[in-house]
N, CA, C and O of each residue as an XYZ file, in Angstrom:
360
protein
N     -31.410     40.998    -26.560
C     -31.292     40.063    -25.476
C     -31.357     40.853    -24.167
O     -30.780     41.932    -24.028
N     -32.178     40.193    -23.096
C     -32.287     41.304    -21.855
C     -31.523     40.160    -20.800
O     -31.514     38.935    -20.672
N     -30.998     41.149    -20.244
C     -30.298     40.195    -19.010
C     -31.195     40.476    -17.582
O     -31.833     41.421    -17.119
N     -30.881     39.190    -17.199
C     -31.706     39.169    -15.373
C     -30.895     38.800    -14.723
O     -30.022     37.939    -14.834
N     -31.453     40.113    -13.318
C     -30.540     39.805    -12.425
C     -30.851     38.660    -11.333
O     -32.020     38.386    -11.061
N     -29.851     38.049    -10.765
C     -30.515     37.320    -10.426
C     -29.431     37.420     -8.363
O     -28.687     38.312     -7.956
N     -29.720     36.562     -7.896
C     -28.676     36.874     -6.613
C     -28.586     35.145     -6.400
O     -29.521     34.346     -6.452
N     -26.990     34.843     -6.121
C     -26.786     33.685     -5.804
C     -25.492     33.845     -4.702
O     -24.787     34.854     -4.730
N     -25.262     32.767     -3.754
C     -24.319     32.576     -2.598
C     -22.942     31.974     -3.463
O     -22.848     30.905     -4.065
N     -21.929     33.050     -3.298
C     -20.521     32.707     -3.308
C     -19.708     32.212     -2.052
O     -19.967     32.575     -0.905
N     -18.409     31.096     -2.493
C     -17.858     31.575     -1.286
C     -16.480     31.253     -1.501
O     -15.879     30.574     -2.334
N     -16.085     32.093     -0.280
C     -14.188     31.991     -0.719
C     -13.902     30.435      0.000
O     -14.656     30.058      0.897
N     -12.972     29.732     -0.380
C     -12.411     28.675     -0.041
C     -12.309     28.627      1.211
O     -12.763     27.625      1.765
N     -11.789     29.515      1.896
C     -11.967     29.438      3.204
C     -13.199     29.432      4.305
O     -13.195     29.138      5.501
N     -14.344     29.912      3.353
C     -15.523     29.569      4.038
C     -16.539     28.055      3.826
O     -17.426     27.540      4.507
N     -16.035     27.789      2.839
C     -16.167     26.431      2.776
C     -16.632     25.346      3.711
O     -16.409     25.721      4.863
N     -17.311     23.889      3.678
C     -17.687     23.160      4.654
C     -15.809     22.371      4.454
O     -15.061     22.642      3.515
N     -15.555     21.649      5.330
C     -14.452     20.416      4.984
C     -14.707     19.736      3.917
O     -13.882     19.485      3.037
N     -16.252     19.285      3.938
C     -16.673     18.627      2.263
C     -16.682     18.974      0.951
O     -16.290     18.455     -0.094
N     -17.398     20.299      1.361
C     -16.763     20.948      0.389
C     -15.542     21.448      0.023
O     -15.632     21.685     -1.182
N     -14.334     21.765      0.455
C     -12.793     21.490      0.158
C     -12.567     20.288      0.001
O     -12.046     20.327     -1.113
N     -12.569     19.571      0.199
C     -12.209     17.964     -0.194
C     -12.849     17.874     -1.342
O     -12.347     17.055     -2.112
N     -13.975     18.545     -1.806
C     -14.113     18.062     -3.195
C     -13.738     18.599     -4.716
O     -13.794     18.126     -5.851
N     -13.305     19.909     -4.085
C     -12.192     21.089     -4.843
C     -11.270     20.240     -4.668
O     -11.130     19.552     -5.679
N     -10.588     19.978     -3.860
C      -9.353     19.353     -3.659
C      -9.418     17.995     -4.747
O      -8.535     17.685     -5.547
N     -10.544     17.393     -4.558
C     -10.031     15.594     -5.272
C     -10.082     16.329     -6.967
O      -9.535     15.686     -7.863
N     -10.732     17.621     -7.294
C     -11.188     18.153     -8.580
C      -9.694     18.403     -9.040
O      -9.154     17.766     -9.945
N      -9.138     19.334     -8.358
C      -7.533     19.813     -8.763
C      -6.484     18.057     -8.810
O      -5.525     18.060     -9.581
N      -6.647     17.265     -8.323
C      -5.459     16.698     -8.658
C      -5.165     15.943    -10.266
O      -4.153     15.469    -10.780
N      -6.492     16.096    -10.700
C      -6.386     16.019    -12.262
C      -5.533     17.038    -12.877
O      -5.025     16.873    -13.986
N      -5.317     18.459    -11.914
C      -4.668     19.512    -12.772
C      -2.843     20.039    -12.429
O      -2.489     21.208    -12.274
N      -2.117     19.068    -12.391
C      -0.676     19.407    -11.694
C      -0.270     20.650    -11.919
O      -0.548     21.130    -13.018
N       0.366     21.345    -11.089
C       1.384     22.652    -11.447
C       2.436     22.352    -12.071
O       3.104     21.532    -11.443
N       2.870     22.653    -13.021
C       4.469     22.145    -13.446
C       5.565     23.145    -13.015
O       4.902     24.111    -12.636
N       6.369     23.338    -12.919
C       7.765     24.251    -12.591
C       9.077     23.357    -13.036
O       9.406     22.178    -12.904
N       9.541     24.302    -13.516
C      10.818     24.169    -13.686
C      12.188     24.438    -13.023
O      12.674     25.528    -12.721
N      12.963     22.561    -12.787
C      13.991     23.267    -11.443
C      15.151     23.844    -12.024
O      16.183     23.845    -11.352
N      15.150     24.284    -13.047
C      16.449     24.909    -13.088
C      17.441     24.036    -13.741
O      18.399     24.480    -14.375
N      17.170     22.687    -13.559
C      18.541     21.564    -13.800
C      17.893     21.030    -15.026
O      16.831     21.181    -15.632
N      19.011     20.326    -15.133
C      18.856     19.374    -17.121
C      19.064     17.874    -16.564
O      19.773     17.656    -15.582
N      18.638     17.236    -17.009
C      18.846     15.654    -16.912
C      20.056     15.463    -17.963
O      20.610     16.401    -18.536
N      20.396     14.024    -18.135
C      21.483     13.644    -18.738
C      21.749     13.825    -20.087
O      22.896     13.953    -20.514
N      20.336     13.853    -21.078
C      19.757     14.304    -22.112
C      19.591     15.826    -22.038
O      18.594     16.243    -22.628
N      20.185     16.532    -21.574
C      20.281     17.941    -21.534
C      18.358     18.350    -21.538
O      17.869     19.326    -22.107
N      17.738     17.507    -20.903
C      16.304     18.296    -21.174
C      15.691     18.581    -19.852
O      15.761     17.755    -18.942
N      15.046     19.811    -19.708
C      14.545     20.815    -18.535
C      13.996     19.444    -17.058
O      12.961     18.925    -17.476
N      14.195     19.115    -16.313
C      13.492     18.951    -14.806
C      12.329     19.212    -14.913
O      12.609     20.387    -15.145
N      11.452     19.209    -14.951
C      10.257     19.333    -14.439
C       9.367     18.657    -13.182
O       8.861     17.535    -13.202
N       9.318     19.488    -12.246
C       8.086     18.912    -10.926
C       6.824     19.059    -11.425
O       6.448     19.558    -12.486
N       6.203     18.547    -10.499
C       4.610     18.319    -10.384
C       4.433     18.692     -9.326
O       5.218     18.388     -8.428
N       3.233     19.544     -9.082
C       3.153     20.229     -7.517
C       1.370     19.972     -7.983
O       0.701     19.985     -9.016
N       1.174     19.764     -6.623
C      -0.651     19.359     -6.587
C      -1.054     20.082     -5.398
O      -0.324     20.263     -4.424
N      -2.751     20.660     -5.571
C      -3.237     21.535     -4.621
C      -3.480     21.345     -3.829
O      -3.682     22.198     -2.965
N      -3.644     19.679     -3.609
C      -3.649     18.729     -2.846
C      -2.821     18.567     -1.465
O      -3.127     18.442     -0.280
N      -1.594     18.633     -2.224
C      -0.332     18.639     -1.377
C       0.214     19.438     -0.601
O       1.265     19.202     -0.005
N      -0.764     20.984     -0.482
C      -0.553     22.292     -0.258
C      -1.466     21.943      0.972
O      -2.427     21.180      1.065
N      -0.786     22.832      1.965
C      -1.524     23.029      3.264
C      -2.673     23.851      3.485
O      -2.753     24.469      2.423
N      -3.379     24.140      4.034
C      -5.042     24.961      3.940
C      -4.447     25.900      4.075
O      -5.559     26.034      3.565
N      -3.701     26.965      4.258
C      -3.207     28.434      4.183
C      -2.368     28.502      2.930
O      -2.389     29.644      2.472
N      -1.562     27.579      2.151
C      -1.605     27.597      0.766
C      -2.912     27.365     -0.249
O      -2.967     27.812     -1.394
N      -3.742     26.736      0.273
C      -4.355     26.471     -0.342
C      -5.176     27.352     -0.862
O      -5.496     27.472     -2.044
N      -5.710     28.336      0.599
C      -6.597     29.231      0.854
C      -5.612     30.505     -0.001
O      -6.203     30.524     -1.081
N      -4.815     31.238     -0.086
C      -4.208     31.879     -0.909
C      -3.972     31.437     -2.412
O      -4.129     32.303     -3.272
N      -3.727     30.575     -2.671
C      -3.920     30.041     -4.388
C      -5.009     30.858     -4.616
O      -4.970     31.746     -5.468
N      -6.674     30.480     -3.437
C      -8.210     30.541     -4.627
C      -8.271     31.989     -4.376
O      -9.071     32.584     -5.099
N      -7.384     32.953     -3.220
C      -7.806     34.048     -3.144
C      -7.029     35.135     -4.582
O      -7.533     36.071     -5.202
N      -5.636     34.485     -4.699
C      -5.199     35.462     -5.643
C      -5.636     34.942     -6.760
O      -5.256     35.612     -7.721
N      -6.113     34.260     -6.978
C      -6.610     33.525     -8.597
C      -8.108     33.936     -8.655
O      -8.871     33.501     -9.517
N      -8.594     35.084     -7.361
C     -10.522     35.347     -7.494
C     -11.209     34.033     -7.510
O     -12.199     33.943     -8.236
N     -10.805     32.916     -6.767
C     -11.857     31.872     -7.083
C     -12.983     31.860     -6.046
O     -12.785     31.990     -4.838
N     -14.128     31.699     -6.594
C     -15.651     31.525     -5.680
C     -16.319     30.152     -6.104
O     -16.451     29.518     -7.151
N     -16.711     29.993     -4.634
C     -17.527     28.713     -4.794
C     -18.495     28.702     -4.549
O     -18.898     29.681     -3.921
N     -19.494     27.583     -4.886
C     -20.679     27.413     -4.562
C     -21.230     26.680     -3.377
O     -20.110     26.847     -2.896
N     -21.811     26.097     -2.542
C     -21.859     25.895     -1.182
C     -21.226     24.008     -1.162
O     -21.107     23.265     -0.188
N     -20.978     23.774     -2.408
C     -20.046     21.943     -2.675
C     -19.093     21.972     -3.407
O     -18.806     21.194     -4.317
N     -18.484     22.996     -2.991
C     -17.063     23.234     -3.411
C     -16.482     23.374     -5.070
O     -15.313     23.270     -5.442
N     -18.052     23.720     -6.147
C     -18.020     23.565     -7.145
C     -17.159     25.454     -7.540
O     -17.649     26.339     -6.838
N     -16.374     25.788     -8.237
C     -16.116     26.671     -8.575
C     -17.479     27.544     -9.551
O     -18.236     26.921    -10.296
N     -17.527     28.523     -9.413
C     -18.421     29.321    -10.067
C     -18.103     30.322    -10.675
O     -17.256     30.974    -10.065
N     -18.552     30.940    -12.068
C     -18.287     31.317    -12.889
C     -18.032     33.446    -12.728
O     -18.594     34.143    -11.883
N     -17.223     33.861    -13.628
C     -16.645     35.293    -13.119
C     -18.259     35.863    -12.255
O     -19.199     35.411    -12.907
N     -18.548     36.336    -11.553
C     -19.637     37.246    -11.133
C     -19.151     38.647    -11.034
O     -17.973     38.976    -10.894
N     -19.970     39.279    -11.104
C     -19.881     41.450    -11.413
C     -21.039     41.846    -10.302
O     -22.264     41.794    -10.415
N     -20.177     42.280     -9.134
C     -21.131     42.940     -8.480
C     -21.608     43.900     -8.636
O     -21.094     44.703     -9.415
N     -23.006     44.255     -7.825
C     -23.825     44.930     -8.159
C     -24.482     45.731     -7.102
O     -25.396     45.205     -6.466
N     -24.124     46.924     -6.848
C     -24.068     48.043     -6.070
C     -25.759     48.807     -6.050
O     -25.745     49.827     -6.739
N     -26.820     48.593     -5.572
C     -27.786     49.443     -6.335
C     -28.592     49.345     -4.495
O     -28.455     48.443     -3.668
N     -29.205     50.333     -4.411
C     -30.066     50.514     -3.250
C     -31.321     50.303     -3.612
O     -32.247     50.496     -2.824
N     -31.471     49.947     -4.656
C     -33.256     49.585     -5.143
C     -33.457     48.121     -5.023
O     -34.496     47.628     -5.461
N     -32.149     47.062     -4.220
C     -32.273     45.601     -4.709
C     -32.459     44.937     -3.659
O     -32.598     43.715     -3.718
């Protein structure tokens, strides 16, 4: 199997259009954060919140996709691991 290289536009969340964040954004609220507060309900069973990416301000937001390596594509679609490629012949 031969691989090709090929060159395509990433981008960090923060470079993003507004449209494109809004559409990352409506994508994540299918995906809640859960945490645990610490407390038990009456049934002695764990608290659990729901935290949405949604609900996070654009400087949370923008730190979530940076420590998690997330890249996008120019409509806010996430894109898959990429391996850069260092070469002076390209």
């Amino acid at each position: 199997m031969m691989s090709k290289l090929i060159t395509i536009r990433a981008y960090k969340f923060a470079e993003l259009s507004d449209k494109a964040k809004e559409k990352f954004v409506h994508e994540m609220w299918d995906m809640p954060f859960e945490s645990e507060t610490g407390e038990y309900d009456a049934d002695g069973e764990m608290i659990v919140e729901y935290d949405y990416f949604g609900e996070w301000d654009l400087e949370e937001q923008i730190d979530y996709c940076e420590m998690n390596n997330h890249l996008f594509n120019k409509y806010g679609q996430l894109v898959g691991h990429l391996e850069e490629v260092h070469d002076e012949n390209l």
